[in-house]
Legacy VTK file of the C-alpha trace (Angstrom):
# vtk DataFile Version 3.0
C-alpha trace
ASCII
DATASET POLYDATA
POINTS 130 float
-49.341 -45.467 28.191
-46.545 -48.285 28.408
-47.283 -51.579 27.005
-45.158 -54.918 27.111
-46.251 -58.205 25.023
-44.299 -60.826 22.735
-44.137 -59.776 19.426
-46.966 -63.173 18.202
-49.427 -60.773 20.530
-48.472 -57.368 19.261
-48.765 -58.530 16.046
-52.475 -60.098 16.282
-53.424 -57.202 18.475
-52.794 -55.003 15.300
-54.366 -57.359 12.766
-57.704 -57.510 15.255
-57.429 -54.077 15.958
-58.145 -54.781 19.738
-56.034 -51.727 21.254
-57.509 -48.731 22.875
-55.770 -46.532 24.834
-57.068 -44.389 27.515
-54.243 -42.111 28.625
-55.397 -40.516 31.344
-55.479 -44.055 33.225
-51.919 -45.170 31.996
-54.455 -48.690 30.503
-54.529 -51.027 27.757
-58.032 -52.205 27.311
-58.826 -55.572 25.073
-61.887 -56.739 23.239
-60.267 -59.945 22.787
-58.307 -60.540 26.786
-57.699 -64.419 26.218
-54.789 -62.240 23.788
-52.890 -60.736 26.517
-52.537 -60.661 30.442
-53.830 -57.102 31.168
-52.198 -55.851 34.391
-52.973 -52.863 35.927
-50.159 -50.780 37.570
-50.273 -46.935 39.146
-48.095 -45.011 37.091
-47.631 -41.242 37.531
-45.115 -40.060 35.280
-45.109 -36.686 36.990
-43.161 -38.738 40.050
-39.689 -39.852 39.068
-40.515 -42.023 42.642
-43.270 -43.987 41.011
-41.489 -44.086 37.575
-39.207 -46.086 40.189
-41.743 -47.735 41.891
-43.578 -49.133 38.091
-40.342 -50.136 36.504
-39.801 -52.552 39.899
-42.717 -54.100 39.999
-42.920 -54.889 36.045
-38.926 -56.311 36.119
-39.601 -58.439 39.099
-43.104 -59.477 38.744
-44.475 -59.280 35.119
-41.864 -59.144 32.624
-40.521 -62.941 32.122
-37.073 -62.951 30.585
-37.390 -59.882 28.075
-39.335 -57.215 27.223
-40.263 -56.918 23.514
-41.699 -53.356 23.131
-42.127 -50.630 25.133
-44.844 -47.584 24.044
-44.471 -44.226 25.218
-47.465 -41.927 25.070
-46.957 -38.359 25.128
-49.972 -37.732 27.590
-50.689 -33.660 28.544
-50.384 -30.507 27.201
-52.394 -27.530 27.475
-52.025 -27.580 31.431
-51.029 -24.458 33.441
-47.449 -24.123 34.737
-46.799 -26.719 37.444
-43.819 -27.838 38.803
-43.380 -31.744 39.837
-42.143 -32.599 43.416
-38.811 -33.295 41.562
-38.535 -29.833 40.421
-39.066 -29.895 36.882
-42.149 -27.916 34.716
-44.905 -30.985 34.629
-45.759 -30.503 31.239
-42.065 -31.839 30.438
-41.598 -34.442 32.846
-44.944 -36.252 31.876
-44.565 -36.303 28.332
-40.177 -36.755 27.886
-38.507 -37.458 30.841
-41.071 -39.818 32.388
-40.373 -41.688 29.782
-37.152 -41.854 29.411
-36.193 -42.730 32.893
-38.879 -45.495 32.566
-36.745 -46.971 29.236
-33.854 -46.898 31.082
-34.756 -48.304 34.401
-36.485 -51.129 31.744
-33.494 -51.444 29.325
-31.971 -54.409 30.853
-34.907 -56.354 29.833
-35.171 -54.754 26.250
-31.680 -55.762 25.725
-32.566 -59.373 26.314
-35.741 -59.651 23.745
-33.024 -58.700 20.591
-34.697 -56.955 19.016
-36.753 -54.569 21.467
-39.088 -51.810 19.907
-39.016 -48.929 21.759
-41.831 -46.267 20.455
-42.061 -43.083 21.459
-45.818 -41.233 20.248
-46.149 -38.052 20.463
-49.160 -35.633 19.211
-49.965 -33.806 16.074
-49.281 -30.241 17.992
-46.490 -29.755 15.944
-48.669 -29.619 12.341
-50.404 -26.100 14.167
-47.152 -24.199 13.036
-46.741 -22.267 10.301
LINES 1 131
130 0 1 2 3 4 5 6 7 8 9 10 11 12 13 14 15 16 17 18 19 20 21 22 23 24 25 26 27 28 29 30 31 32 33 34 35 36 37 38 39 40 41 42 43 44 45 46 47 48 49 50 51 52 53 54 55 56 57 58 59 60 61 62 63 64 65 66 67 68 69 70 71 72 73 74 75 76 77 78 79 80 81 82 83 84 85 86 87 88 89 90 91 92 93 94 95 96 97 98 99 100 101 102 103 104 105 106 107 108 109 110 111 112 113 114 115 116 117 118 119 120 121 122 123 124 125 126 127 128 129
C-alpha cells in the first residue's frame, strides 16, 4: 500500500479512523471520501517496470508540488520460491526493494513537502522467534 495526502488529511483520517487497507489491491478505501481524492493506480511491486510506470504517473499527474508521506506495506510472505522477471526471489522484491525504488523514484517530491514521513510497516513475523 502507498498513500500520499497533506498532513490536515492524514491527520483527520487518523482522528476518524477512516483508513482501511486492503493489500492485496495496493487501495486506500474511505468512509468519509469528501476527505481525500482516492485514485486508483496498478501497482505491482514484483515489476521494477511498473514501480517505474506508478512513480510517473503519481509525479506528473497526482502529486501537486510535494508529497507529504509515503506508506510502505510489507505485503507477502508465506509464498513459494518465485523469481521476478527482474531476477530477484519475489518474496524480497515485493516487500523491500519495491519499496525502496518507489521512495526513491518519489524523493524529489518528499524533499519538497519539508518535512516528508516516509513509513515503512512491516508484519509481526518477527515476534514467532524464540
Amino acid at each position: 500500500m502507498n498513500f500520499t495526502c497533506s498532513p490536515y488529511q492524514m491527520e483527520n483520517a487518523i482522528k476518524l479512523d477512516i483508513i482501511v487497507f486492503h493489500k492485496s489491491l495496493g487501495l486506500i478505501i474511505t468512509k468519509y471520501v469528501s476527505l481525500f481524492q482516492v485514485i486508483a493506480l496498478e501497482l505491482d511491486l514484483a515489476s521494477f517496470e511498473s514501480v517505474q510506470k506508478f512513480a510517473t504517473e503519481i509525479l506528473s499527474k497526482h502529486s501537486g508540488d510535494a508529497i507529504h508521506i509515503l506508506i510502505n506495506n510489507a505485503g507477502v510472505m508465506f509464498i513459494p520460491e518465485e523469481r521476478t522477471k527482474d531476477g530477484n526471489e519475489k518474496q524480497i522484491q515485493v516487500n523491500h526493494l519495491g519499496h525502496f525504488l518507489l521512495a526513491k523514484l518519489l524523493m524529489p517530491k518528499l524533499l519538497k513537502a519539508k518535512p516528508a514521513r516516509i513509513i515503512n510497516i512491516s508484519s509481526l513475523a518477527h515476534t514467532w522467534s524464540k
